[in-house]
N, C-alpha and C positions, 0 to 999 in steps of 0.2 A: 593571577587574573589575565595572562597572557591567551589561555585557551577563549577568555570570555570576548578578548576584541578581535581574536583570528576566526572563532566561528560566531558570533553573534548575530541571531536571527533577526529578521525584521520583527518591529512590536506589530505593528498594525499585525465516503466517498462514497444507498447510492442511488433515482429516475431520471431519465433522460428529457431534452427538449431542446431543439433546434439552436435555441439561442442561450443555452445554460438553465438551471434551474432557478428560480425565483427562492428568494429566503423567503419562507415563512414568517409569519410578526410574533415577536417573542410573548410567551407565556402570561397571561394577565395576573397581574399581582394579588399573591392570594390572601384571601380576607383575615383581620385580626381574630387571634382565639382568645376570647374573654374568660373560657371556662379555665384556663390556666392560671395559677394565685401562686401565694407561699406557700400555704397547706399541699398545691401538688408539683410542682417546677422543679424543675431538674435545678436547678442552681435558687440560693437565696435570692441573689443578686437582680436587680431589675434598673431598667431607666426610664425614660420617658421618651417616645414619638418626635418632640421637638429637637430631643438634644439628636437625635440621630437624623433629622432634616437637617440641624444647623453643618452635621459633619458633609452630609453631602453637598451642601451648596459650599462649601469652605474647601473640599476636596475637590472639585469642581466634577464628581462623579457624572459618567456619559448615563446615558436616560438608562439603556439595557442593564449596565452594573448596577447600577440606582434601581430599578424596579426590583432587581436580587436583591439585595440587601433588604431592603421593605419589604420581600416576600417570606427571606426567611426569619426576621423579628417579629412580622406580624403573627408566623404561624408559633413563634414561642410567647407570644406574648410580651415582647420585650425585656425577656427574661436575658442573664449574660449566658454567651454558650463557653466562652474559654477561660471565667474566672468560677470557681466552685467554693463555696465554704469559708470562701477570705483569703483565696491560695489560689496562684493559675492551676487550671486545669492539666492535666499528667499528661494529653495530645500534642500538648502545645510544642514540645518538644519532638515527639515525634513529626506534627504539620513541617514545624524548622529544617528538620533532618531530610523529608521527601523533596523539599521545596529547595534544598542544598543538592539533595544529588542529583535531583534533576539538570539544576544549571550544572552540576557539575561535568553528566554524561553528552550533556547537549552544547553547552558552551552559551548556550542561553542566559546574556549576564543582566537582559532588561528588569528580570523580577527580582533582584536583588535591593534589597530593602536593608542596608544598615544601619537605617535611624531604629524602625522596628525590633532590628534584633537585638541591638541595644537598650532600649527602653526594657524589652522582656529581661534581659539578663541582669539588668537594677532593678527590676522586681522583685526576681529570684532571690538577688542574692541579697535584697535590703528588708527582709520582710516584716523590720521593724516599721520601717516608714509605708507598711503597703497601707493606703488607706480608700478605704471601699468608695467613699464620699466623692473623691479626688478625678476632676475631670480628665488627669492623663489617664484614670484607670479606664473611663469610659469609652477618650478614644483608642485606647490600645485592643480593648477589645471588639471596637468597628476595624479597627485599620485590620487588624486581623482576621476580621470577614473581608471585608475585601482583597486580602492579598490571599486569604486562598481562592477566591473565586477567579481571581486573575490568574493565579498558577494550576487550577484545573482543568481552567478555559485551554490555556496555552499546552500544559500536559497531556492535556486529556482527546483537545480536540484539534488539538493543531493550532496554524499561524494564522492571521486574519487573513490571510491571501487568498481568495476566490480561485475555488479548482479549476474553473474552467479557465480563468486566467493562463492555465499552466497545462491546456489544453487535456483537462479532465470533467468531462461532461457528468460523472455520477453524481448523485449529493450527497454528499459528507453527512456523517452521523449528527445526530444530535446530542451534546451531554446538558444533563438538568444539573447543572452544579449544585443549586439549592439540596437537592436529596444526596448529592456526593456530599457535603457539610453533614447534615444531617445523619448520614453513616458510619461518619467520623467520628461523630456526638456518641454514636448510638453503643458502638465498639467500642469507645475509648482507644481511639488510633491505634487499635490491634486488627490487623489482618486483613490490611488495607488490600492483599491482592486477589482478596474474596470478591469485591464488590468496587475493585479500581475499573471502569466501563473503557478499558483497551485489548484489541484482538493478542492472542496469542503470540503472534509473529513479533509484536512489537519488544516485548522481555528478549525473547531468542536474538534478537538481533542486539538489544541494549548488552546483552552478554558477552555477545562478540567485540560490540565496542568497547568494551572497557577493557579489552584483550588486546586488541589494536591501539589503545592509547599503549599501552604496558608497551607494546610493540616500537611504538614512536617514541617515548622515553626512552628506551635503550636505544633512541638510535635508527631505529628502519632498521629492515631487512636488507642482507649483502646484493651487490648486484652481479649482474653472471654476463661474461665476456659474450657480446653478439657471435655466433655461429657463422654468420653469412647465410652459405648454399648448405651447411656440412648438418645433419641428421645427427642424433646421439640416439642409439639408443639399446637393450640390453647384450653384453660382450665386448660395446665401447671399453677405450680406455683415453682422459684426457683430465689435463687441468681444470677444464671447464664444469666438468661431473664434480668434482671437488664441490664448484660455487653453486651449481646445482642443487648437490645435498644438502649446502647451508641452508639457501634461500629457503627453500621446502622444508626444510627442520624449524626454521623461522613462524611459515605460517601454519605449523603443526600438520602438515602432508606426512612426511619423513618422520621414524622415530628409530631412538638410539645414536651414539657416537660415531659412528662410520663416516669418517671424512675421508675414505681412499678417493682415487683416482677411476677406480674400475665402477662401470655400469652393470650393478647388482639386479638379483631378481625385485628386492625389497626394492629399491628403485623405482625400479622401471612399475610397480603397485603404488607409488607415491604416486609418481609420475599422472599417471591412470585417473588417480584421486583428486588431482589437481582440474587434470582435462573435465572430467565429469564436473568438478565444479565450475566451471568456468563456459561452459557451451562447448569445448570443442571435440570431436571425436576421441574415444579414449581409447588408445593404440600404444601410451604409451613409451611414445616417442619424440622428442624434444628438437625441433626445429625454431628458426630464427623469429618464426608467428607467439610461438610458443613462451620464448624469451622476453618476447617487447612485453607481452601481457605479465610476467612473472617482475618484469623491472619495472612496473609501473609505483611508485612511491605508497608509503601506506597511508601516506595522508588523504591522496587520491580515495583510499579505499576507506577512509574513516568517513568522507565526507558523501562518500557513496553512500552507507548505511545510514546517516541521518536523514539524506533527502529521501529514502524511502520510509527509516520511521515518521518522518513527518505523513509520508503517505497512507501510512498503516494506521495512523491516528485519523482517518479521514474516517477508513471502512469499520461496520458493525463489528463490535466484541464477538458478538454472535452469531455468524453467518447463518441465514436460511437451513435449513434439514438437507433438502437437497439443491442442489444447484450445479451449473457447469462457469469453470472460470477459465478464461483466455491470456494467459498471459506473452502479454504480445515482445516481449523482448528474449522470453526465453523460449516461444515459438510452440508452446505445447497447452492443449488443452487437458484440464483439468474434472475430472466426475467426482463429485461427493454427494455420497445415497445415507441417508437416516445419519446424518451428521457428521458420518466417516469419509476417509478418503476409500475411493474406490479402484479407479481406474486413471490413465490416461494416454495420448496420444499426440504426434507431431500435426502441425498445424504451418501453412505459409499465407503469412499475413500481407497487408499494403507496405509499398514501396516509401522508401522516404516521402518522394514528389505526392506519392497517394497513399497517407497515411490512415490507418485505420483508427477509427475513432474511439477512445476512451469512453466507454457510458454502458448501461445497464438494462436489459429488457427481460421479457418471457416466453420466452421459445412455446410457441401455440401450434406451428402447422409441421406437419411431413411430408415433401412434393415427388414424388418418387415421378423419374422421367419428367424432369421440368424444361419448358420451354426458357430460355437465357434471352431477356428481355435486354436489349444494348443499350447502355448507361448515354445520357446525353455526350458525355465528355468521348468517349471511347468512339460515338457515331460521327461525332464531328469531325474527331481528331484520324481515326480509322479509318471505318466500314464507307461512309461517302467521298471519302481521296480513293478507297478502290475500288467504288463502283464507278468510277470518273475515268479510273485507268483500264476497267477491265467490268465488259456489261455482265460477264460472266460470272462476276463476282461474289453475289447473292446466292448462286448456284451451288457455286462449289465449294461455299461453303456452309449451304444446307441453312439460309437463312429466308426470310418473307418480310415482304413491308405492311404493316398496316398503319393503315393510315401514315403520320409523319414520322411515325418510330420505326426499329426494323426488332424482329425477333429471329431467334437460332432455334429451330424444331427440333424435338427432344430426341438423342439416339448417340452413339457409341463417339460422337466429332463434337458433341455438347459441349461450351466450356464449365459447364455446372455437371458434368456426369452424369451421373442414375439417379441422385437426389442430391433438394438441398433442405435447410432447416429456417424455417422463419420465425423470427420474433419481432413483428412490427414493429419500427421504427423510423426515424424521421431523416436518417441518414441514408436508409437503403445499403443496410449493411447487413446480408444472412452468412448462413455458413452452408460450405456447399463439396460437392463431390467435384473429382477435376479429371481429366484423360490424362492429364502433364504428371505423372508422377516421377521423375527422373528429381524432379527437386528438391523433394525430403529427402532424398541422401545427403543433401547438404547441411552447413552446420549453422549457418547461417541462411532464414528464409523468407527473405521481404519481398516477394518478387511479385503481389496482386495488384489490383487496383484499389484497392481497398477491402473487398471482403473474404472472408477468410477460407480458405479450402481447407480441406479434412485429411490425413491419412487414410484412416480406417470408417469411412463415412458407413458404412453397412453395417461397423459395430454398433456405432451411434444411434443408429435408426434401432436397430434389435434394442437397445435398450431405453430407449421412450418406448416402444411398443411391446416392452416385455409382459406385459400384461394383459394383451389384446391376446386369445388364445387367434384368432382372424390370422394373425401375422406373425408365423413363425418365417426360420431361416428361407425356406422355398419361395415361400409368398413374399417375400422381400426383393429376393433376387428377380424371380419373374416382373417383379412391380418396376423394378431398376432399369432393366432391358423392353421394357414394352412398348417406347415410344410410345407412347401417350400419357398424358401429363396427368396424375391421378393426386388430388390434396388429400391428407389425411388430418384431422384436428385430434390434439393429443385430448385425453381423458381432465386432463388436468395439466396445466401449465406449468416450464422448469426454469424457474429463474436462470439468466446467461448474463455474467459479468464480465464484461472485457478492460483488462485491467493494467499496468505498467510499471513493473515491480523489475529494477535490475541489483537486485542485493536481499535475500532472501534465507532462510535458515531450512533446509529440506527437512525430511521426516526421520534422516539417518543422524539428523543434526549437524550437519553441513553445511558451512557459510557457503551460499552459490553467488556469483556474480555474473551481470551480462552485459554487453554493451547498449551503449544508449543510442537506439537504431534509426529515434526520431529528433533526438536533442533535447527530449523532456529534462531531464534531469540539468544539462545547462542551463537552460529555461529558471527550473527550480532553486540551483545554484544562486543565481543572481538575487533570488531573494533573499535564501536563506542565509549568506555569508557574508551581504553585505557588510561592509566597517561602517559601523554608525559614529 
């Protein structure tokens, strides 16, 4: 129980809006089916309406769990769902076992229930004295509706914690537990990952956790003597290549027995494997930046991958067909066409101080040569301390007042480029072309006011309008350079998700990791690990 008090969550992702999303009011409880009897019920067994009021007011069930529960006995008619024939049900054991490993992979120890699991295993194992009449059998079988709707809630959709709390403006999925019960029913607890309502990522990643516990039982991974100033890398020869090879063999970069001293080609292909996972250039090459990230403890890194599953339990199983996704800590935009991954591209997002906002819109317009309208913060803070010091200032740099705002006239000194992409919003946050390209060579790239620049913004454009025969490659470039601000409304709108994922499973099946460039994840921390 030791992993349950070190990681244990608090009990108490996607449209956007100014001040977070408004919950919805939960599902009206659905009417009793009378046409259900003995002649057609999934189970002999039946009770009465009363006796399952008496348990909710004796359980002191909150109104939301309380309306479940009456939704889903109304719609069996009262019938039992986990006792069949005079015998528990064959799920019952498998619900036990998901509802086990889940606290087990999470550390999750609120849902543990050993009066329940107890009571079931004097069932089992007394079945002389099962007797059907018997009011523990009645509540064993409510307690057991509610403690899966509690462990699907918590599984399925995450902590009660408000995303925007945690500076996530999307709205979190919805799960209908009632119909997750009812699937259970329906299967007989077989092949629960048919119709378990969590995105892919989230498995990928529960996989690698349970690799890094393995990892933390033995011990963590060896640590590797700081370098200083001094580089490793292929044709070296030193001690420290030794603790190199382990650590990397550790977290399965490195493969095979080679503990020499010499900086191998295999190597220095870990090496590479590592960098690529991690953000930073893969060259290769093992420097003292290099090391602090590789000695960082695994526990560090276990507790990294929860506060993202917890995140990944926010977003649909299902993502959209097509969409584009930002991910703001690994700094690269994302394209997925007709459900696939398609393409992507680097991206430099807001500065710590100006952080780019977490939330979800529909990329509608194409502004080819836009005029760059200057943010209040940036006029205040900026453009009017240098028009103060210098009258010349608006001049040169190709700016105009109107009225009490200033605007930058569209041409080649734009801080928006040739184009940018809009998806109204209430943030005032598009994606945009930039003159400043020297800063994607970096590995790290927070350096806006908040909204996002493009690498390849002219690829992006060709492909919303790939379908416009109007606008091929010419007529794009022309449109970029013309000075003059031209809107283009797409055919049809492309969902854009900007989202905050630092621990991630890529497509080659590689745990990635990034840092937390805004402090989300501390943020998240505090929830998730409190000691209760």
């Amino acid at each position: 129980m030791n992993r349950f008090v070190r990681y244990a969550a608090v009990t108490a992702i996607i449209f956007y809006s100014c001040n977070g999303n408004k919950e919805k009011s939960p599902p009206p409880v659905a009417p009793r089916d009378t046409t259900i009897n003995k002649t057609n019920s999934y189970s002999e067994l039946f009770f009465d309406s009363a006796s399952m009021e008496k348990y909710i007011v004796a359980e002191k069930l909150h109104d939301t769990l309380a309306d479940r529960v009456r939704s889903f006995y109304n719609s069996r008619n009262y019938q039992y769902a986990w006792f069949l024939d005079g015998t528990i049900a064959e799920y019952v054991p498998t619900f036990i076992e998901m509802q086990n490993n889940y606290i087990g992979y999470s550390g999750d120890s609120s849902l543990y229930d050993p009066r329940l699991e107890g009571i079931i295993d004097s069932i089992k194992n007394n079945k002389d004295s099962f007797n059907v009449k018997s009011p523990l059998l009645m509540n064993t079988e409510l307690r057991l509706t509610e403690q899966f709707f509690r462990f699907a809630n918590r599984a399925w959709a995450g902590s009660n914690q408000q995303p925007k709390d945690l500076g996530w403006f999307i709205p979190r999925k919805k799960v209908d537990v009632v119909s997750l019960l009812d699937s259970l029913i329906r299967n007989k607890g077989k092949d629960v990952s048919r119709y378990e309502p969590v995105n892919r990522q989230y498995n990928l990643l529960k996989e690698y956790l349970l690799k890094y516990y393995g990892i933390e039982k033995e011990g963590g991974w060896p640590a590797i003597t700081d370098p200083g100033k001094k580089v490793y890398k292929e044709g070296d020869s030193s001690a420290v290549i030794t603790q190199i090879k382990r650590r990397l063999f550790a977290s399965g970069d490195f493969e095979g027995n080679d503990t020499s001293s010499s900086f191998t080609p295999r190597l220095a292909e870990a090496v590479k494997n590592y960098q690529t996972r991690y953000g930073f250039t893969s060259d290769g090459k093992v420097n003292s930046k290099l090391v602090k990230e590789m000695n960082k403890p695994v526990g560090d890194r276990i507790r990294q991958i929860l506060i993202n599953m917890e995140r990944i339990r926010w977003v649909p199983a299902e993502p959209p067909a097509n969409y584009l996704l930002i991910n703001i800590p690994e700094y690269r935009l994302h394209v997925y066409e007709n459900g696939k991954y398609a393409w992507n591209m680097g991206v430099v997002v807001g500065t710590p101080a100006h952080n780019t906002v977490i939330f979800s819109g529909d990329l509608k317009y194409v502004v080819f040569s836009p005029y760059w309208n200057v943010p209040p913060g940036i006029l205040k803070n900026e453009v009017l301390p240098g028009i103060r010091r210098d009258p010349s200032y608006l001049a040169r740099h190709h700016m105009e007042k109107i009225g009490n705002s200033v605007r930058q006239k569209p041409g080649p000194w734009n801080s928006l480029g040739g184009v940018k992409f809009l998806f109204p919003n209430s943030y005032n946050i598009y994606l945009h072309d930039t003159p400043s390209r020297s800063l994607f060579d970096r590995d790290q790239r927070a350096f806006s006011h908040g909204c996002i620049r493009l690498h390849e913004p002219k690829r992006l454009a060709q492909y919303l309008l790939r379908d416009d025969p109007k606008w091929d490659s010419a007529s794009i470039d022309k449109a970029m350079k013309s000075q003059k601000e031209q809107y283009v409304t797409l055919k049809q709108t492309v969902p854009v998700f900007i989202g905050y994922f630092t621990a991630w499973v890529d497509r080659e099946g590689r745990l990635n990791f990034r840092d937390d460039v805004y402090g989300h994840d501390k943020k998240m921390a505090e929830h998730l690990f409190a000691v209760k």
